[in-house]
C-alpha positions in Angstrom: -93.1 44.5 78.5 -92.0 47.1 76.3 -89.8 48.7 79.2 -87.8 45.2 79.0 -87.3 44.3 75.9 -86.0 48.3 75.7 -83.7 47.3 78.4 -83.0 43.9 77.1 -81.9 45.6 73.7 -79.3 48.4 75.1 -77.7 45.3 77.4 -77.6 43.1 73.6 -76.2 46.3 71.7 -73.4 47.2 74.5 -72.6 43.0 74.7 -72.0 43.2 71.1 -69.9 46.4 71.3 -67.8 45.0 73.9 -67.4 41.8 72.2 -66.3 43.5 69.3 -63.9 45.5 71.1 -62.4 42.5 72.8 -61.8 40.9 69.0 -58.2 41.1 67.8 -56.5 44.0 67.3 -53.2 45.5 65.0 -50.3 46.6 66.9 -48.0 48.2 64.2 -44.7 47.5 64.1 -41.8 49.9 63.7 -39.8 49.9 60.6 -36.5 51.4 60.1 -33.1 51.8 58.1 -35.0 51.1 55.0 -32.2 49.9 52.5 -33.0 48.8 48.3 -31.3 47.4 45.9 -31.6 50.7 43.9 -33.8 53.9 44.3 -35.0 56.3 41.3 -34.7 59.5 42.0 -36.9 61.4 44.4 -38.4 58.0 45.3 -35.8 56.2 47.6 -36.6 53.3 50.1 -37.0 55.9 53.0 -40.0 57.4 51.5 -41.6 54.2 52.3 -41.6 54.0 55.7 -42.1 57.5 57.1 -45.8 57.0 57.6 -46.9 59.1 54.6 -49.6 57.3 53.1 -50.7 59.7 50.6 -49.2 62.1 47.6 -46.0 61.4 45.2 -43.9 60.3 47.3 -42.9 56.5 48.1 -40.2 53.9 46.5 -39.2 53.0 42.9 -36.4 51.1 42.0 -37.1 51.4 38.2 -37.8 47.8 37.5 -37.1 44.4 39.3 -35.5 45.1 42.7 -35.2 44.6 46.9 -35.7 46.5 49.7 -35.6 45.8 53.5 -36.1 46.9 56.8 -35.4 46.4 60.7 -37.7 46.0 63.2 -37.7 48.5 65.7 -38.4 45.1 68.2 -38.2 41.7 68.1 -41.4 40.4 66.4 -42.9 36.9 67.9 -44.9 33.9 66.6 -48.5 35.0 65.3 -50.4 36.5 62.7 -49.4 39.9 61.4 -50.6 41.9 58.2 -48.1 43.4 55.9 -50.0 46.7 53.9 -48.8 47.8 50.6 -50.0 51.1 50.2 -50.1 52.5 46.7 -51.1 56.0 46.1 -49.2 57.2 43.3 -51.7 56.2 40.4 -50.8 56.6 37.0 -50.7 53.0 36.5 -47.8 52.7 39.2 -49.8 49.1 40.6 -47.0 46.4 41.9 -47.9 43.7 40.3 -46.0 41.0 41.4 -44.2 40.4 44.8 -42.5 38.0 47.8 -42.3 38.8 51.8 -39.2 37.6 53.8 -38.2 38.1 57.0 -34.9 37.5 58.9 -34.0 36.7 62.3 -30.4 38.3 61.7 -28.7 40.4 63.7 -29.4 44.4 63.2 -26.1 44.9 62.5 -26.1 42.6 59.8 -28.2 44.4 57.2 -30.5 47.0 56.7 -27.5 50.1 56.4 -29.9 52.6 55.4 -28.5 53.1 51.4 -31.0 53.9 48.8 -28.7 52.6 46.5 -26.4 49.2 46.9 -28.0 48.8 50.4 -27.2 45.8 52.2 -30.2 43.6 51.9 -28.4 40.3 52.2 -29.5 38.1 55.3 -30.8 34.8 55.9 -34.4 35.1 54.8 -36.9 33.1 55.5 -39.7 33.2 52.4 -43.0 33.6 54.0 -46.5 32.2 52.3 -49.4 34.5 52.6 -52.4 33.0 54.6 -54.8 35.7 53.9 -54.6 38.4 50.2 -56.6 41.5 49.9 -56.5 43.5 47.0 -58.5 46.7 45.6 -62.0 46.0 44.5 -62.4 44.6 41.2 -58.2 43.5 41.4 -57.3 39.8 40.9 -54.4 37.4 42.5 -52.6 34.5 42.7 -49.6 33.4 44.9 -47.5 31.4 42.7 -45.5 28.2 43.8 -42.5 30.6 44.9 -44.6 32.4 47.4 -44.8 35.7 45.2 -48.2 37.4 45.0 -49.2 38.4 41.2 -52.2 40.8 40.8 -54.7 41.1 38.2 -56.8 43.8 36.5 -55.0 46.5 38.4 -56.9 49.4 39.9 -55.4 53.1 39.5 -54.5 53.6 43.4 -55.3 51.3 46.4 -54.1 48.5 49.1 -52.3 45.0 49.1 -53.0 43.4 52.5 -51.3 40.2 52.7 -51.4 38.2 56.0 -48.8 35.7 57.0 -48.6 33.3 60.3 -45.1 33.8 61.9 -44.1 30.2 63.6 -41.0 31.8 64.8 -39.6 34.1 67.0 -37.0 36.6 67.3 -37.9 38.6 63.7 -35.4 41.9 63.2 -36.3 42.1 59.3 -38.7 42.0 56.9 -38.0 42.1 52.7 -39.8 42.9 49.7 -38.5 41.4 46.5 -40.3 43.0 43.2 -39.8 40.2 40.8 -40.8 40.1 36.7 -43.5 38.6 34.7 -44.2 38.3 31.6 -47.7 38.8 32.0 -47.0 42.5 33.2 -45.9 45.7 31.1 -42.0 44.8 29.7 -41.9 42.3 32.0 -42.9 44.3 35.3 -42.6 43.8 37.9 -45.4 47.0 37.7 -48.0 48.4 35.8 -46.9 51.3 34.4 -46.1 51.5 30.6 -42.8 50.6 31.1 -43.0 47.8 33.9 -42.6 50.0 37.2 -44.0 51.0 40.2 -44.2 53.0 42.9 -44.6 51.5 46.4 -45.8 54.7 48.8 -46.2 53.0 52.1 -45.1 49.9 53.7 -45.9 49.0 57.3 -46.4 46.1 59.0 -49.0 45.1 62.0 -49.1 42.2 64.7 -52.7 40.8 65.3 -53.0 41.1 69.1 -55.4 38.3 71.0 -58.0 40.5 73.3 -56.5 39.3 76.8 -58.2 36.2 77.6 -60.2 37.7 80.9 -62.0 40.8 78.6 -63.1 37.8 75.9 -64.1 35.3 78.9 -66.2 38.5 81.0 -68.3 39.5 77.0 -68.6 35.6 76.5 -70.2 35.3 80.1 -72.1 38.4 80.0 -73.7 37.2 76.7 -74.5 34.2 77.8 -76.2 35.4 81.2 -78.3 37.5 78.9 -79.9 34.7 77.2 -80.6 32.4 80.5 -82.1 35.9 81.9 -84.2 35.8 78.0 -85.1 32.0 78.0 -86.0 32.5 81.9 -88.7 35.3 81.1 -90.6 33.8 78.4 
């Protein structure tokens, strides 16, 4: 008895690993030619998309402003995270923000300028299905579709999850937009309304093939016939 429910256990704890394994994963998507409205200083657009998720570096535009990006690929209809990475402290918290994306050509936008970069496209405003913010942070998403946070914390991640219901995406855009509920107006924390975005990347929610979810679901269930059958 004891010899089965041993084995009984390892074939429950390797079903539940598989299962888990076969649950939806991120696929990140390639960003490039960052381009802003404006840049300060040492903190231009391109600092955040270089993968660096971590130090001083990152992007500032000094107050209200836009940047964009391509897609290195042609994003499809789904569910895909967007992760605003903040590392910078010193108060530097976005606090409030909107997500677009464009099904424009490349060509069309995105020229790679820190400063008086081409960020006009036809963008589509995006509302968020899903907001994650730092523990003990607040939010709201307004009736515009921007995100304003709460109770900022010192350092941390935004993780906002949209539902694409088109196809063919080359762009995504980050507008940092004013409130009077932040410092001067915002659209940051610190003393005098900025902010320092260090990291922005973006991640597709992959389906586990439909086979690999179908052989866990059978194996799970075989294991309880083989459990009801014993006792």
């Amino acid at each position: 008895m004891i010899r089965i429910a041993t084995v009984r256990g390892v074939c429950l704890a390797a079903m539940t690993f598989l299962w888990i394994g076969a649950s939806a994963q991120a696929a990140p998507i390639l960003l490039q030619n960052g381009a802003a409205t404006t840049s300060l200083t040492g903190l231009d657009v391109g600092q955040a998309s270089d993968g660096t998720t971590t130090g001083a570096g990152g992007w500032s535009s000094g107050g209200p402003g836009t940047a964009v990006w391509e897609t290195a690929t042609d994003v499809g209809m789904g569910a895909f995270n967007v992760t605003l990475n903040q590392a910078f402290g010193f108060g530097h918290m976005i606090g409030r923000f909107r997500i677009s994306v464009t099904t424009d050509d490349r060509s069309m936008f995105a020229d790679g300028l820190a400063n008086g970069g081409d960020v006009t496209a036809n963008w589509i405003v995006l509302s968020p299905t899903s907001v994650t913010v730092p523990a003990g942070m607040t939010f709201s998403v307004l009736g515009d579709d921007t995100i304003i946070t709460g109770n900022p914390a010192n350092t941390g991640d935004y993780v906002v999850g949209y539902n694409l219901g088109i196809t063919g995406v080359t762009g995504i855009r980050i507008e940092l937009v004013q409130h009077p509920a932040l410092p001067l107006g915002g659209p940051g924390y610190a003393a005098n309304g900025n902010f320092v975005l260090t990291e922005l990347s973006m991640d597709a929610v992959v389906a586990p093939e439909p086979g690999t979810a179908m052989l866990v679901a059978l194996g799970l269930v075989a294991l309880g016939v083989g459990r009801r059958r014993r006792r």
